[in-house]
mmCIF file of the N, C-alpha and C atoms, coordinates in Angstrom:
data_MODEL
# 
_entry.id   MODEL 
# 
loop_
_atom_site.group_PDB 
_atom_site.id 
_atom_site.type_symbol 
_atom_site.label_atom_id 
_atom_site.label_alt_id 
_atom_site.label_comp_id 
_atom_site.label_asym_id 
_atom_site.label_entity_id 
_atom_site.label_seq_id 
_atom_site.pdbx_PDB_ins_code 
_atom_site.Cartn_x 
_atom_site.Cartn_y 
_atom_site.Cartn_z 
_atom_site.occupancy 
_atom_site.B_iso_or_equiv 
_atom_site.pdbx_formal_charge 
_atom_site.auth_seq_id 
_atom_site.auth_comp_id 
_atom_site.auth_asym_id 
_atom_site.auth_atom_id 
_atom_site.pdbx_PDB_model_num 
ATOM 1   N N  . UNK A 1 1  ? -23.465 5.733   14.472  1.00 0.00 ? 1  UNK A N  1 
ATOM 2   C CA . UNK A 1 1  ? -22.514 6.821   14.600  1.00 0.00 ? 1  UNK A CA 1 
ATOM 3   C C  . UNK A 1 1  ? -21.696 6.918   13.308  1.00 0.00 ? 1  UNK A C  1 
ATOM 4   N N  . UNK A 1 2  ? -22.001 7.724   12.864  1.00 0.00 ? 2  UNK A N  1 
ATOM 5   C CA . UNK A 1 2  ? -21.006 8.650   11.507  1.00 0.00 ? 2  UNK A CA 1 
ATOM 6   C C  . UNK A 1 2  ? -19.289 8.099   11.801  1.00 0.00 ? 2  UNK A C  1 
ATOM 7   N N  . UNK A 1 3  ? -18.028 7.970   10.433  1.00 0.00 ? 3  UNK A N  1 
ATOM 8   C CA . UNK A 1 3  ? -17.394 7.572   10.719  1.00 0.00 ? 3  UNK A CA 1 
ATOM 9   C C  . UNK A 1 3  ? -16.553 9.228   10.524  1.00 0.00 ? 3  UNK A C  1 
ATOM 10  N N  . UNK A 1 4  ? -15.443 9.684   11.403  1.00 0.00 ? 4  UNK A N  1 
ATOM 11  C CA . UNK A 1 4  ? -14.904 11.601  11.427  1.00 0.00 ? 4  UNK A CA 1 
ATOM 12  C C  . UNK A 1 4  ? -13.876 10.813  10.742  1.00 0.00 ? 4  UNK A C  1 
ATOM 13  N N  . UNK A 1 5  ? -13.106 11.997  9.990   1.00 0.00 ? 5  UNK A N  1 
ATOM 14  C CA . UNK A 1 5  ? -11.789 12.727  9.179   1.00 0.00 ? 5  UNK A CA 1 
ATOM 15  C C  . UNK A 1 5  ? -10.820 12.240  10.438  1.00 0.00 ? 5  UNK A C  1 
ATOM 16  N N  . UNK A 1 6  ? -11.357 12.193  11.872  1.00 0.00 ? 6  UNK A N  1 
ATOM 17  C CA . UNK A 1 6  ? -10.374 11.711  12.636  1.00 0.00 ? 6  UNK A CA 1 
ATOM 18  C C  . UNK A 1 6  ? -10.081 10.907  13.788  1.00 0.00 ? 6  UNK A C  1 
ATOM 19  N N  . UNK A 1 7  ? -10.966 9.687   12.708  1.00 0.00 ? 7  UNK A N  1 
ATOM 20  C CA . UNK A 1 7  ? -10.970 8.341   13.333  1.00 0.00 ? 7  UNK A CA 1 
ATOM 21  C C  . UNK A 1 7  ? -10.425 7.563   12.541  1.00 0.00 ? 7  UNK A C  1 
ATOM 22  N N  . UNK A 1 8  ? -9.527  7.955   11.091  1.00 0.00 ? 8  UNK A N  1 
ATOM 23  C CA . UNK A 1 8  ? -8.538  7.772   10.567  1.00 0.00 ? 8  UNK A CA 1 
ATOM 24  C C  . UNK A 1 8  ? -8.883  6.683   9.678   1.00 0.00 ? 8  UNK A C  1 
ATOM 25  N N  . UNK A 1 9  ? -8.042  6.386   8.758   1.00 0.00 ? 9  UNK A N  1 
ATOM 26  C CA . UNK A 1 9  ? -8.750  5.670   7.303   1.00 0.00 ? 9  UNK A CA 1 
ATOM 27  C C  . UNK A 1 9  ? -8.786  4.382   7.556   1.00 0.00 ? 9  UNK A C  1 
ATOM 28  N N  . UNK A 1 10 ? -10.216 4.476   6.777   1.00 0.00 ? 10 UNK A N  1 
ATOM 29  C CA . UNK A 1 10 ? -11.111 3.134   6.763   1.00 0.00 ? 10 UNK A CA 1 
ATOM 30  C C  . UNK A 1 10 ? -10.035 1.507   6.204   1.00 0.00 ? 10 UNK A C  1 
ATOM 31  N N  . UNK A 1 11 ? -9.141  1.709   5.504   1.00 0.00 ? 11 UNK A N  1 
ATOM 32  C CA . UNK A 1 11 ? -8.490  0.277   4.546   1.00 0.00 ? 11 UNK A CA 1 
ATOM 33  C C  . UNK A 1 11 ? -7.554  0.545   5.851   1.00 0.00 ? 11 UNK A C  1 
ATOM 34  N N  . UNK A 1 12 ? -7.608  -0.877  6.307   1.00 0.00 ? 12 UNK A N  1 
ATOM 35  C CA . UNK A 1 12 ? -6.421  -1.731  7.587   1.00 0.00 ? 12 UNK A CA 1 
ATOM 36  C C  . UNK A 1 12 ? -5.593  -1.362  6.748   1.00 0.00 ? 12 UNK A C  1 
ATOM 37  N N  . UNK A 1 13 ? -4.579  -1.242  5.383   1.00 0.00 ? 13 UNK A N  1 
ATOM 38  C CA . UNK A 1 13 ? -3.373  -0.793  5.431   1.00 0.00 ? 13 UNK A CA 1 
ATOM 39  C C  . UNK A 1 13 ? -2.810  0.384   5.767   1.00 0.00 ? 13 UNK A C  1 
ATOM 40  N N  . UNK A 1 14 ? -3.848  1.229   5.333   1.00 0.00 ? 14 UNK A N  1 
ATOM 41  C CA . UNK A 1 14 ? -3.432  2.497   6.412   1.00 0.00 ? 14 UNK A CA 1 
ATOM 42  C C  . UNK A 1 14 ? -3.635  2.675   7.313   1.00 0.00 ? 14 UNK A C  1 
ATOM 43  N N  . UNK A 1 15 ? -2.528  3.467   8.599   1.00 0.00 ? 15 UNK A N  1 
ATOM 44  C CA . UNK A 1 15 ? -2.581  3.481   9.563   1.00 0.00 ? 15 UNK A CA 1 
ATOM 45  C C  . UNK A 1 15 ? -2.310  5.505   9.664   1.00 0.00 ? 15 UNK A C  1 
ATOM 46  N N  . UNK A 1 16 ? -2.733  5.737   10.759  1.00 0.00 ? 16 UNK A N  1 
ATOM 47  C CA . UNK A 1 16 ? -2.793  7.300   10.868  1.00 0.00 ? 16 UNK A CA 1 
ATOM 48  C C  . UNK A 1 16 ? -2.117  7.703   12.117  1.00 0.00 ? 16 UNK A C  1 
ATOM 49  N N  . UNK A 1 17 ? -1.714  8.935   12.873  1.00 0.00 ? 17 UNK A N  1 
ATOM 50  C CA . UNK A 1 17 ? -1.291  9.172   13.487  1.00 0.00 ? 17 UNK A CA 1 
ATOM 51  C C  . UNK A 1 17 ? -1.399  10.875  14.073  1.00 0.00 ? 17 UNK A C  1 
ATOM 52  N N  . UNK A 1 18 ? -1.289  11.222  15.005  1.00 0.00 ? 18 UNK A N  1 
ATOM 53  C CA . UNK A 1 18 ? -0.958  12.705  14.921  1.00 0.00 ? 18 UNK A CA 1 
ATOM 54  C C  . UNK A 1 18 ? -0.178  13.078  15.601  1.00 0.00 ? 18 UNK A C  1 
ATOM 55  N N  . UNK A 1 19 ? 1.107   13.707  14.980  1.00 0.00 ? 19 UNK A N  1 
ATOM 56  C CA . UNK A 1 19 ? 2.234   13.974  15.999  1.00 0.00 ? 19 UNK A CA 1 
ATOM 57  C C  . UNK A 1 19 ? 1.604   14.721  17.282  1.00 0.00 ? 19 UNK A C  1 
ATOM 58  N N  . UNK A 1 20 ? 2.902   14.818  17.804  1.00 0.00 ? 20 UNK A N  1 
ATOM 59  C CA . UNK A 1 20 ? 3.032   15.863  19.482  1.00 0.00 ? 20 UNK A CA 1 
ATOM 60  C C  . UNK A 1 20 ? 3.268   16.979  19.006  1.00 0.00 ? 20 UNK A C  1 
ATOM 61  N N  . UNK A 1 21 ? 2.387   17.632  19.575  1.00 0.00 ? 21 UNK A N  1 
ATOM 62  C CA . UNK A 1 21 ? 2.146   19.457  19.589  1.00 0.00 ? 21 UNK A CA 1 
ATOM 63  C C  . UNK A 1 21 ? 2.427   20.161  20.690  1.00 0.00 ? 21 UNK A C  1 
ATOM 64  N N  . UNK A 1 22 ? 2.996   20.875  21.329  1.00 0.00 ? 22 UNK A N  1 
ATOM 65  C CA . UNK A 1 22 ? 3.141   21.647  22.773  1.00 0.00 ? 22 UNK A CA 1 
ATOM 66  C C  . UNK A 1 22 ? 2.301   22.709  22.431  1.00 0.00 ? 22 UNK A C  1 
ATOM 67  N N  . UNK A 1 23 ? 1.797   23.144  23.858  1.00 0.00 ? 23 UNK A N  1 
ATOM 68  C CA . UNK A 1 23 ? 0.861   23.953  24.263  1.00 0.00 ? 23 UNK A CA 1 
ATOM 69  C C  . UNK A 1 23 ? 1.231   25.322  23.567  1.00 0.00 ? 23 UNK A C  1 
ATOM 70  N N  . UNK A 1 24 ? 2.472   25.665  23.729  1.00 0.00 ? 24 UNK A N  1 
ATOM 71  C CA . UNK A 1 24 ? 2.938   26.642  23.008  1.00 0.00 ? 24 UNK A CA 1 
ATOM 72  C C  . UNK A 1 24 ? 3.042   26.800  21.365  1.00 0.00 ? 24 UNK A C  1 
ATOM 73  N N  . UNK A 1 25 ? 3.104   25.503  20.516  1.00 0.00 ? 25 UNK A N  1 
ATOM 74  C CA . UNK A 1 25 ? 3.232   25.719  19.085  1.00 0.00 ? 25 UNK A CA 1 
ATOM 75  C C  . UNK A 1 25 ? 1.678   26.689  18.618  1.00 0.00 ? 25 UNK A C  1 
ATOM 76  N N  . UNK A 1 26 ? 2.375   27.789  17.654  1.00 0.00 ? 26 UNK A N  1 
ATOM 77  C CA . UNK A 1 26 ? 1.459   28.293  17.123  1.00 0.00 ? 26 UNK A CA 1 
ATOM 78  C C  . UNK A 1 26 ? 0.380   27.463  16.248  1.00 0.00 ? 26 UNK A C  1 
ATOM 79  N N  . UNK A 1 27 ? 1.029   26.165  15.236  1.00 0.00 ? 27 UNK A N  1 
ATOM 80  C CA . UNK A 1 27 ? 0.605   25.600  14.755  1.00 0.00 ? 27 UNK A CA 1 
ATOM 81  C C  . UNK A 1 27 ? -0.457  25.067  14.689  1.00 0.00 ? 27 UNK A C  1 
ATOM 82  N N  . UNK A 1 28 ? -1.639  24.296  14.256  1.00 0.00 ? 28 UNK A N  1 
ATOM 83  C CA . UNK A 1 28 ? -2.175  22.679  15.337  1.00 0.00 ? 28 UNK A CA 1 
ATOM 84  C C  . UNK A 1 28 ? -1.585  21.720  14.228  1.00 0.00 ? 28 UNK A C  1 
ATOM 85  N N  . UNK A 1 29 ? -1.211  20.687  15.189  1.00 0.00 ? 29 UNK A N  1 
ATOM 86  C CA . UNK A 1 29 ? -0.884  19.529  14.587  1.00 0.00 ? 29 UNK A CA 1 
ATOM 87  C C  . UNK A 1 29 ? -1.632  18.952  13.489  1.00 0.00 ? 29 UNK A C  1 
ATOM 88  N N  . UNK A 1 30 ? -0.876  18.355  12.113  1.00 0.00 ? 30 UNK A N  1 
ATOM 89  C CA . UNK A 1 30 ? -1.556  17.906  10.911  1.00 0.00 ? 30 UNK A CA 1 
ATOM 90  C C  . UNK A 1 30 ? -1.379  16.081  11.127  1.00 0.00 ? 30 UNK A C  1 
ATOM 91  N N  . UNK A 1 31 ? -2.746  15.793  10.987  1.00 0.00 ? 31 UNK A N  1 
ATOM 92  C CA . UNK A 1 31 ? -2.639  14.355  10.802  1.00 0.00 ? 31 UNK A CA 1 
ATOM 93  C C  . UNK A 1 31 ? -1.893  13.893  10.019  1.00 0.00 ? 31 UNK A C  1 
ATOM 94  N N  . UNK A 1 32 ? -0.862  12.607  10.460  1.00 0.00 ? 32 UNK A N  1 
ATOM 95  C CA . UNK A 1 32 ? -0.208  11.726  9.032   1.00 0.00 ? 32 UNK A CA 1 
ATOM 96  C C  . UNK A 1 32 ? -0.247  10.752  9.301   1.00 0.00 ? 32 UNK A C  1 
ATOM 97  N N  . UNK A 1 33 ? -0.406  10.492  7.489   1.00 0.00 ? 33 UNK A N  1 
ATOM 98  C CA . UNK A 1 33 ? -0.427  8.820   7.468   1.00 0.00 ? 33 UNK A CA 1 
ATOM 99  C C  . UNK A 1 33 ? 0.056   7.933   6.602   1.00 0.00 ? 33 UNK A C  1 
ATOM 100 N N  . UNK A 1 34 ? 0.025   6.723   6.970   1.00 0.00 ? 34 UNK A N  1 
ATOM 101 C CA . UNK A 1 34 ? 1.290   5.922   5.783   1.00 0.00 ? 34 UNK A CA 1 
ATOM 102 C C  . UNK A 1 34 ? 0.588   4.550   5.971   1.00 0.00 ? 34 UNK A C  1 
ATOM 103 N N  . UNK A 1 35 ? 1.201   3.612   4.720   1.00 0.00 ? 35 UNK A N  1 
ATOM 104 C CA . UNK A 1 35 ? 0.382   2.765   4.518   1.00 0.00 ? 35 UNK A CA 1 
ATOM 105 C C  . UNK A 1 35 ? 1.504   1.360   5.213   1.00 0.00 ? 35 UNK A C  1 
ATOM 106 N N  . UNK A 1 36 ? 0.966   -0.001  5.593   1.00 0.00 ? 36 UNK A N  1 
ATOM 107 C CA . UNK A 1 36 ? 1.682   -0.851  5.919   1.00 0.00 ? 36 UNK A CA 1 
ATOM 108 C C  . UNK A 1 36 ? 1.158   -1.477  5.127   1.00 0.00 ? 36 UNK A C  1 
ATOM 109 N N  . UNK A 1 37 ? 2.633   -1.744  4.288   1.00 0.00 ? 37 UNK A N  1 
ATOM 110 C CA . UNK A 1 37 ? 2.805   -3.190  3.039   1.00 0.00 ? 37 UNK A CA 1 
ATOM 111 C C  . UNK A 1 37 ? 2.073   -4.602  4.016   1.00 0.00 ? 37 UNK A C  1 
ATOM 112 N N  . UNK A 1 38 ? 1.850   -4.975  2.811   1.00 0.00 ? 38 UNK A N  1 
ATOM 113 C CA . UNK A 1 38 ? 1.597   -6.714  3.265   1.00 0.00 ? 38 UNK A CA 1 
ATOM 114 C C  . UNK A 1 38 ? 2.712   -7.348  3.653   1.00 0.00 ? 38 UNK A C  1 
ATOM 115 N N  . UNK A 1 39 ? 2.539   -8.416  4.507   1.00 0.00 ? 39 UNK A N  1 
ATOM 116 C CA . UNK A 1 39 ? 3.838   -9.214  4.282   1.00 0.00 ? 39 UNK A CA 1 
ATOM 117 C C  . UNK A 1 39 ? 4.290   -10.184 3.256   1.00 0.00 ? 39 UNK A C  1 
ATOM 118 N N  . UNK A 1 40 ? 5.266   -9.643  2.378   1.00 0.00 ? 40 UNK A N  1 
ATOM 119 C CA . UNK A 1 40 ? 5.636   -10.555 1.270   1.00 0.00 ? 40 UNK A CA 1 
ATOM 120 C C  . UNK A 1 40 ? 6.607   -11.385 1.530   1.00 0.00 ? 40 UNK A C  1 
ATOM 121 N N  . UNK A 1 41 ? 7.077   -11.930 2.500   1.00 0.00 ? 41 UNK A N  1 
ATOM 122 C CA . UNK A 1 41 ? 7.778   -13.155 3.254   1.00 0.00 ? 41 UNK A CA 1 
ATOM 123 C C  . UNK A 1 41 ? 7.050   -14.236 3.534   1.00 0.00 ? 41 UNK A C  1 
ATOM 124 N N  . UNK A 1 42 ? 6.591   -14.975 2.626   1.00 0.00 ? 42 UNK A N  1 
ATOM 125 C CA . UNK A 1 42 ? 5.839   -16.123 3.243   1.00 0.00 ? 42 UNK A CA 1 
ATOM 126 C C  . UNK A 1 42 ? 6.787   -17.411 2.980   1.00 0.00 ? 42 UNK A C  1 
ATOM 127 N N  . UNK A 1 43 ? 7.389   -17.649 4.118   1.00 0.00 ? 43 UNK A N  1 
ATOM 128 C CA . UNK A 1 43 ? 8.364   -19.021 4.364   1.00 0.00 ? 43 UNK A CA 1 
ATOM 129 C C  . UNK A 1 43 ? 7.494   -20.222 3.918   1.00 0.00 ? 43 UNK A C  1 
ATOM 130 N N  . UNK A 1 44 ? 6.648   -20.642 4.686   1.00 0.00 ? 44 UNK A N  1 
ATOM 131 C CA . UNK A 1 44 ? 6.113   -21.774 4.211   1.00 0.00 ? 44 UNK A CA 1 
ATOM 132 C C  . UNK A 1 44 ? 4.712   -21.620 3.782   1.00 0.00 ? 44 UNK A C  1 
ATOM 133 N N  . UNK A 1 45 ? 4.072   -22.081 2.400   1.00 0.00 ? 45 UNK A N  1 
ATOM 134 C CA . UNK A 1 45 ? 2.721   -21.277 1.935   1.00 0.00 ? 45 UNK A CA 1 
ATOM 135 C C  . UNK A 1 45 ? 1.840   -22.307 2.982   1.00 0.00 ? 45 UNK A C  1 
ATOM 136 N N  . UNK A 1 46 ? 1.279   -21.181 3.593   1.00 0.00 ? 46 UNK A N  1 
ATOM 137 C CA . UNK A 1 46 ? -0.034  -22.161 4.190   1.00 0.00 ? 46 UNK A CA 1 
ATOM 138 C C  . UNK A 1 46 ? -0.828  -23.074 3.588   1.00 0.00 ? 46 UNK A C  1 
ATOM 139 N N  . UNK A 1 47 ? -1.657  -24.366 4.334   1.00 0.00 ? 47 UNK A N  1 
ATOM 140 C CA . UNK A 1 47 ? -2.923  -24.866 3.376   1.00 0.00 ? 47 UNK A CA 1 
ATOM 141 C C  . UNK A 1 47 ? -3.636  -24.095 3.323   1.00 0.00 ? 47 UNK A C  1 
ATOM 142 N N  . UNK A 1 48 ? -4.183  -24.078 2.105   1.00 0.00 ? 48 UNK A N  1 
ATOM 143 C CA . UNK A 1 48 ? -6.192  -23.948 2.238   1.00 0.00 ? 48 UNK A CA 1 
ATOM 144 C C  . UNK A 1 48 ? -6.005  -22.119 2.262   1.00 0.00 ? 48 UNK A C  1 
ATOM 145 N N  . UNK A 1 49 ? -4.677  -21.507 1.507   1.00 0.00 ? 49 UNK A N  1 
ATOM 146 C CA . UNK A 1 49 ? -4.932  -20.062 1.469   1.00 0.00 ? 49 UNK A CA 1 
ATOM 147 C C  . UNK A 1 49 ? -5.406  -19.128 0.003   1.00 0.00 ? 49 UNK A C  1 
ATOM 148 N N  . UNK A 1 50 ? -6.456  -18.952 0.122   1.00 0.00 ? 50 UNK A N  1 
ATOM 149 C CA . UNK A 1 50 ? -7.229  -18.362 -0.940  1.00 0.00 ? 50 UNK A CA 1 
ATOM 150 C C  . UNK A 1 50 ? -6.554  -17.750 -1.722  1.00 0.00 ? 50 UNK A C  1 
ATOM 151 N N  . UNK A 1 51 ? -7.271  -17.966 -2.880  1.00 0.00 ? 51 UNK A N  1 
ATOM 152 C CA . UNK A 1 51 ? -6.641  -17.658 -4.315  1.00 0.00 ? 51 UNK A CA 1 
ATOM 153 C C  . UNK A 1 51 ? -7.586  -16.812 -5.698  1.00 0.00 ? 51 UNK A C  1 
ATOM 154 N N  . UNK A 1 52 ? -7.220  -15.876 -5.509  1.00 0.00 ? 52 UNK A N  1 
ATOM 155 C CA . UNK A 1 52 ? -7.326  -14.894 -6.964  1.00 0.00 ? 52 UNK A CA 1 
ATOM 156 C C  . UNK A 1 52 ? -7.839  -16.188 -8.042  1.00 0.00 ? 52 UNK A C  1 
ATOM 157 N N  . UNK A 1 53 ? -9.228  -15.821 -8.888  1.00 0.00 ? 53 UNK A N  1 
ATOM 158 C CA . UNK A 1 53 ? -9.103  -16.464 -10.457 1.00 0.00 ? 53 UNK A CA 1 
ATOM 159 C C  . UNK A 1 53 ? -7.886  -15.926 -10.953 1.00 0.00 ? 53 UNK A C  1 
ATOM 160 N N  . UNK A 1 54 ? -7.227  -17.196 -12.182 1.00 0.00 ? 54 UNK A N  1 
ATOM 161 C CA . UNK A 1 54 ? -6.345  -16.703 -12.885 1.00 0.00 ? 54 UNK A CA 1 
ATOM 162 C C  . UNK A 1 54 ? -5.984  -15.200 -13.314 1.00 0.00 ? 54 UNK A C  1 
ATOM 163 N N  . UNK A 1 55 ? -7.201  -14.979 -14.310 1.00 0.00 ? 55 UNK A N  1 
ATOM 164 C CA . UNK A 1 55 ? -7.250  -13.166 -15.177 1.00 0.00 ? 55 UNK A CA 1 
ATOM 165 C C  . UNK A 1 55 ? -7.264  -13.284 -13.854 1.00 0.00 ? 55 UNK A C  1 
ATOM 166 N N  . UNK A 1 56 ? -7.512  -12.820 -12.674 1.00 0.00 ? 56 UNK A N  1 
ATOM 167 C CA . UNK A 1 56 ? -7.945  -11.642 -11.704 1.00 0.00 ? 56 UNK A CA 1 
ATOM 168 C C  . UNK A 1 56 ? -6.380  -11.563 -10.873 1.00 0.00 ? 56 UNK A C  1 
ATOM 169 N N  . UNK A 1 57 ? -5.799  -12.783 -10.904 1.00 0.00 ? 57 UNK A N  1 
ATOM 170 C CA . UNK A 1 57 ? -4.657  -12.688 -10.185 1.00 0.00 ? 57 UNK A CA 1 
ATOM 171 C C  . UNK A 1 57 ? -3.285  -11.772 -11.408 1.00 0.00 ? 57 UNK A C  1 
ATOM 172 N N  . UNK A 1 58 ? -3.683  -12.268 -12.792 1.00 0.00 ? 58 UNK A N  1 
ATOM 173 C CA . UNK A 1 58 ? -2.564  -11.687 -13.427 1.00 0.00 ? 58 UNK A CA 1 
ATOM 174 C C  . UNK A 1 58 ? -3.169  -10.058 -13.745 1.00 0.00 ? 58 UNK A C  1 
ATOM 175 N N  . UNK A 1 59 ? -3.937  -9.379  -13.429 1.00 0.00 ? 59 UNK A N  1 
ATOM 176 C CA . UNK A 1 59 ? -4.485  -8.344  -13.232 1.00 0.00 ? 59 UNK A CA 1 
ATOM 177 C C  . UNK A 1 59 ? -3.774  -7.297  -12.439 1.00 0.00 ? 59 UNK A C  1 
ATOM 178 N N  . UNK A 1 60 ? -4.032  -8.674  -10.678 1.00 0.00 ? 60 UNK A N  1 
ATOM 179 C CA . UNK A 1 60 ? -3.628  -7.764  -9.596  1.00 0.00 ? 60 UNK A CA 1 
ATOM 180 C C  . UNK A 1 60 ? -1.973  -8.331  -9.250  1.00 0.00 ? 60 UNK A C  1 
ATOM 181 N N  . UNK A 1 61 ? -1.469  -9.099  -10.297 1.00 0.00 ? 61 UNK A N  1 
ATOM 182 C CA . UNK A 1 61 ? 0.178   -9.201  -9.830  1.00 0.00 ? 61 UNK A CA 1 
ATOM 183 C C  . UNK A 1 61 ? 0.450   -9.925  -8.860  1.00 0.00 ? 61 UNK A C  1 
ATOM 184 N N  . UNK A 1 62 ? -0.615  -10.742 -8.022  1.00 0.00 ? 62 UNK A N  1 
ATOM 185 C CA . UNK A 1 62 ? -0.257  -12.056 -7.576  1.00 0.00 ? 62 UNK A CA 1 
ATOM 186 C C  . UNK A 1 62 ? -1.690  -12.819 -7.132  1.00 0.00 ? 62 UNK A C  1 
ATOM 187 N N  . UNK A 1 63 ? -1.373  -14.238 -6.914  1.00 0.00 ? 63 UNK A N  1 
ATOM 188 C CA . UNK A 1 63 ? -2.116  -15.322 -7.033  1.00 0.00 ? 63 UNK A CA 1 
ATOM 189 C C  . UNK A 1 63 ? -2.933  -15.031 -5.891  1.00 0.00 ? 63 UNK A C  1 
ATOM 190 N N  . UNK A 1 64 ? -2.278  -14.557 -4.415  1.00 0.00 ? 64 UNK A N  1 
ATOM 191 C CA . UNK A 1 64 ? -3.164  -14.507 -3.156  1.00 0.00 ? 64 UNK A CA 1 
ATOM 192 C C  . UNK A 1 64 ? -3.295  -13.016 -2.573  1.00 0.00 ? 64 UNK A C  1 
ATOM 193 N N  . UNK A 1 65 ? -4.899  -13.147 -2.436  1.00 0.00 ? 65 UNK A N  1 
ATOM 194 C CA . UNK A 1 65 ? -5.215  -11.806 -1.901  1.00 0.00 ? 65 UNK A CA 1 
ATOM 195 C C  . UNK A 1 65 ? -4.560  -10.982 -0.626  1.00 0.00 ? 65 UNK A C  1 
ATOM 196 N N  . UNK A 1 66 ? -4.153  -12.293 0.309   1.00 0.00 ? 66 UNK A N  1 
ATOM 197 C CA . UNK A 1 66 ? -3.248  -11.461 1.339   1.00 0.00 ? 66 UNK A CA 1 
ATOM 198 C C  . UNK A 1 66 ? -2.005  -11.165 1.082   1.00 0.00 ? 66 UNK A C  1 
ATOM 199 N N  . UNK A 1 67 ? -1.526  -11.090 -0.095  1.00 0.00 ? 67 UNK A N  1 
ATOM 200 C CA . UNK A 1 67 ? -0.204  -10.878 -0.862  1.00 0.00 ? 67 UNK A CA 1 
ATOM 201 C C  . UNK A 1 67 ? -0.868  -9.516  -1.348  1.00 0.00 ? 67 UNK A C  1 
ATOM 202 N N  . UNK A 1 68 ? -1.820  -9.609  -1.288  1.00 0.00 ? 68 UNK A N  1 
ATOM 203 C CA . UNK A 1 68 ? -2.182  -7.902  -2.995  1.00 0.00 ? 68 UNK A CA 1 
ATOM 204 C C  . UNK A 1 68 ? -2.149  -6.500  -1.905  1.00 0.00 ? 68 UNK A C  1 
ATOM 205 N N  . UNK A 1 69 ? -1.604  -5.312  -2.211  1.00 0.00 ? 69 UNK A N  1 
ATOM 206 C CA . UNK A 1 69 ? -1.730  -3.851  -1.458  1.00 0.00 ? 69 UNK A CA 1 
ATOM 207 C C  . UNK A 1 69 ? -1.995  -3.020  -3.200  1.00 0.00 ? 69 UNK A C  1 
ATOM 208 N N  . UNK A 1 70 ? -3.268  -2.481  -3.409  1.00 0.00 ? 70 UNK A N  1 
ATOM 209 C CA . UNK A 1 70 ? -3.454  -1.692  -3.947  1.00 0.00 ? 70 UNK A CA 1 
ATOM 210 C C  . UNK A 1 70 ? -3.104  -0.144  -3.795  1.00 0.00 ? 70 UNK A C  1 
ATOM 211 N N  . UNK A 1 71 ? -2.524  0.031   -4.986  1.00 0.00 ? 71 UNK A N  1 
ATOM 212 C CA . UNK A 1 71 ? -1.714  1.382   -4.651  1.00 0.00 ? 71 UNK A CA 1 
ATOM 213 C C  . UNK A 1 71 ? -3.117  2.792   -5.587  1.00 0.00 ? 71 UNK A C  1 
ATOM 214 N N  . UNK A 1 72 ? -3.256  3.374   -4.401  1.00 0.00 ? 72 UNK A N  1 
ATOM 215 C CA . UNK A 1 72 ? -4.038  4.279   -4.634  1.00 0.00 ? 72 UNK A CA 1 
ATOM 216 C C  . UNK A 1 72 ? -3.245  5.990   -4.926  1.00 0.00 ? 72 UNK A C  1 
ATOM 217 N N  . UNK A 1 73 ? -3.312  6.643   -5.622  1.00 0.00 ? 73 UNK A N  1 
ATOM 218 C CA . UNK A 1 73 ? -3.139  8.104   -6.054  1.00 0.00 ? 73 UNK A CA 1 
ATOM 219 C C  . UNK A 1 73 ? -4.141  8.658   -5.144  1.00 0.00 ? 73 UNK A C  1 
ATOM 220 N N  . UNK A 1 74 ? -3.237  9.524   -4.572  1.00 0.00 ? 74 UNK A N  1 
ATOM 221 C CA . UNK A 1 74 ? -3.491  10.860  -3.685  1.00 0.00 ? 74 UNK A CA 1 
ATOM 222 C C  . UNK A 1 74 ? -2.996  11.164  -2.431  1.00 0.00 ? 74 UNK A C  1 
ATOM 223 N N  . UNK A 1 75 ? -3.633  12.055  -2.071  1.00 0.00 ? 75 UNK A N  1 
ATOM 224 C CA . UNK A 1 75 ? -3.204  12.160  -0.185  1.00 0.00 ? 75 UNK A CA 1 
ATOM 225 C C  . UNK A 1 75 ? -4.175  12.087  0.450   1.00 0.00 ? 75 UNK A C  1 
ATOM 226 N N  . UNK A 1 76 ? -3.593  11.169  1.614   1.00 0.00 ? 76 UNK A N  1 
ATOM 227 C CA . UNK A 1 76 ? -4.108  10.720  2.233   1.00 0.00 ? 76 UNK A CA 1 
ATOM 228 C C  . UNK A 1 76 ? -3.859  11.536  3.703   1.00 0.00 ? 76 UNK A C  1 
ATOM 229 N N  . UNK A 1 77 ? -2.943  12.359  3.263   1.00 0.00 ? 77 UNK A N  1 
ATOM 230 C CA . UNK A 1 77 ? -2.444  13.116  5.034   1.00 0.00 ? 77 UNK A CA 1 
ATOM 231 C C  . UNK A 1 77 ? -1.369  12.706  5.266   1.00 0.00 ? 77 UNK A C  1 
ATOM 232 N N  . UNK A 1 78 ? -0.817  12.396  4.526   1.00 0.00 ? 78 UNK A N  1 
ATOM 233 C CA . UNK A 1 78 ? 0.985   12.227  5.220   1.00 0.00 ? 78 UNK A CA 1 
ATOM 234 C C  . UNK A 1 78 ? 2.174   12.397  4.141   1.00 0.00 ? 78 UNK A C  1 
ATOM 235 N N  . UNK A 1 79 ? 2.980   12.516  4.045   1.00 0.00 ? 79 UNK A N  1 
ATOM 236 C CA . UNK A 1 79 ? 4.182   12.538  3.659   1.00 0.00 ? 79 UNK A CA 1 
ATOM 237 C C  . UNK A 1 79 ? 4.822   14.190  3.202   1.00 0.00 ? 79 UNK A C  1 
ATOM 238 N N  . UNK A 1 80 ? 5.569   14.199  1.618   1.00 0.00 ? 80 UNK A N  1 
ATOM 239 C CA . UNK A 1 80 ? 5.571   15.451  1.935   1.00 0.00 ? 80 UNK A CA 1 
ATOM 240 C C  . UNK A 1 80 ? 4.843   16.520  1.276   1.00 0.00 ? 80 UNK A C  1 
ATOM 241 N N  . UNK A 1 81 ? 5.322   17.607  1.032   1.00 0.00 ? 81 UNK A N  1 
ATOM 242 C CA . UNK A 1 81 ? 4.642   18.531  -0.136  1.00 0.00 ? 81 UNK A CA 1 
ATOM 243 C C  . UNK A 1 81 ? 5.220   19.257  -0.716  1.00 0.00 ? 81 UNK A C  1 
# 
């Protein structure tokens, strides 16, 4: 099965949504979407949590991949215009 425009974006940091529409709005509702940061609070560093090569970590601006959110240009369907 094919993946639709509205089964909402493929990267776990984005998350999608589609507001509430009443029967009456002339409109149809526009999908939006926004991205959820990583968590950059890590109290105590876990063992044994994977690590970026050096160049690759000073590249992407930190040592561990569940620390990294790549910031992508464009729209994605949400915010404003």
């Amino acid at each position: 099965m094919a993946r639709r425009e509205e089964d909402g974006p493929v990267d776990p940091q984005w998350h999608a949504y589609t507001p509430y529409s009443s029967a009456l709005d002339p409109c149809p509702p526009r999908p939006k979407a926004y991205i959820v940061p990583p968590n950059q609070y890590v109290i105590f560093q876990p063992h044994g949590l994977r690590q970026f090569a050096p160049r690759e970590a000073l590249k992407r601006g930190t040592l561990w991949p569940e620390l990294y959110s790549p910031y992508e240009h464009g729209d994605r369907g949400g915010g404003r215009r």
